[in-house]
C-alpha positions in Angstrom: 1.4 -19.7 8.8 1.1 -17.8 5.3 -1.4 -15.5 7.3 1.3 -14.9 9.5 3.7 -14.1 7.0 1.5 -11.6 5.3 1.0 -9.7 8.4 4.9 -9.6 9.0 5.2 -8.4 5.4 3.0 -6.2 6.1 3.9 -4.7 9.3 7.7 -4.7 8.2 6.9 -2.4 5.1 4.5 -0.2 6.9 7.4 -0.1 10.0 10.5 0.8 7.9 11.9 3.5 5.0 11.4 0.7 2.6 8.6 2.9 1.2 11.2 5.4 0.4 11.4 3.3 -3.0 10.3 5.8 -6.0 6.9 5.6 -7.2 4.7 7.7 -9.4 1.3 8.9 -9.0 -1.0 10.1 -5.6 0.8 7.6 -3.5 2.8 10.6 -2.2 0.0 12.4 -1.6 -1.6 12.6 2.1 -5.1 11.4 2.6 -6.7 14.1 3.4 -5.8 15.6 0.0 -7.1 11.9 -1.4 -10.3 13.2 -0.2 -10.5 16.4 -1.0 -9.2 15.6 -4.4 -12.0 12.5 -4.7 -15.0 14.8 -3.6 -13.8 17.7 -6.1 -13.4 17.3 -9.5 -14.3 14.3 -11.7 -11.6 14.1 -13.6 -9.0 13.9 -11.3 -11.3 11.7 -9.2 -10.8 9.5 -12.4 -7.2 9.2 -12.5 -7.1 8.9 -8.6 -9.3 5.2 -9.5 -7.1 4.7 -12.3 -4.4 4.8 -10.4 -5.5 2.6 -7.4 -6.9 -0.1 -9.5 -3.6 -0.3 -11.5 -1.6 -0.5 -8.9 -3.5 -2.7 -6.5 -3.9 -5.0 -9.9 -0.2 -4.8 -10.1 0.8 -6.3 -7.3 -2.1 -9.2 -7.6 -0.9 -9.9 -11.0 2.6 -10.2 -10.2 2.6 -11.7 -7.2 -0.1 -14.3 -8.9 2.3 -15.2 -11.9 5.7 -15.1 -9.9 5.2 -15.6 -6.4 1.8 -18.5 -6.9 -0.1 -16.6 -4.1 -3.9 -16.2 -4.1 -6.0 -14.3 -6.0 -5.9 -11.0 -3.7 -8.7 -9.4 -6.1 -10.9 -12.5 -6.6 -13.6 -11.4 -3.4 -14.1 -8.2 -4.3 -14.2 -5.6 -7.3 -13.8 -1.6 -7.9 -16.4 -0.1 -6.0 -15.2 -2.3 -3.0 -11.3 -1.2 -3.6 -12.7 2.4 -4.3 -14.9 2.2 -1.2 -12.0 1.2 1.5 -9.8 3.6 0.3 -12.5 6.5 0.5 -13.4 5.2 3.8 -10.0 4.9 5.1 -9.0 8.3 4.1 -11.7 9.6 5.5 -10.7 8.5 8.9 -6.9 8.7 8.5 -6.0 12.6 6.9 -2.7 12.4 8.0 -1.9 9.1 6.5 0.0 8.7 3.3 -1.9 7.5 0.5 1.2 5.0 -0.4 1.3 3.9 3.0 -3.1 3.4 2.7 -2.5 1.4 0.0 -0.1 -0.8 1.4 -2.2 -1.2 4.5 -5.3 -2.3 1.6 -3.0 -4.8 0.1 -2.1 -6.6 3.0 -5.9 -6.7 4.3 -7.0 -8.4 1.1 -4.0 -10.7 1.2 -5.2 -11.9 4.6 -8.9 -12.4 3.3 -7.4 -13.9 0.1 -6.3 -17.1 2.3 
């Protein structure tokens, strides 16, 4: 049933303007520019991780502490958050980064059961 849940969740925020919320950061980006920007230069390849990992840690931590759900992060670490992204993006250019992210979240949330 919590599986089930999730995948609502999920669905319903990738289904409706509640991504028009304000956020800062690539998320508004498309990914074809993720990927461009990734393969370019270092630096900004840098704050593109920094940016993923903080905000997919985010969510984990609050919904941890507040909501008592699993451990979203506890299978997996950087290079594997890092690597789905890339991979995604890779396949998806038209995608929004924001809307990738979301997409992540709710796959580790299902493996997280």
């Amino acid at each position: 049933m919590f599986k089930l849940s999730i995948t609502l969740l999920g669905l319903m925020l990738l289904s409706t303007p509640a991504l028009s919320q304000k956020y800062f950061g690539p998320g508004d980006k498309s990914c074809g520019t993720w990927t461009k920007d990734r393969h370019g230069d270092p630096a900004v390849a840098g704050l593109y991780d920094a940016w993923l990992l903080g905000f997919v840690s985010g969510v984990n931590t609050s919904e941890t502490l507040s909501l008592n759900h699993p451990d979203i992060l506890k299978r997996t670490d950087a290079t594997g958050i890092m690597g789905w992204m890339d991979n995604y993006c890779a396949s998806h250019p038209l995608d929004s980064v924001m809307s990738t992210v979301i997409k992540l979240i709710v796959e580790l949330k299902n493996k997280a059961d």
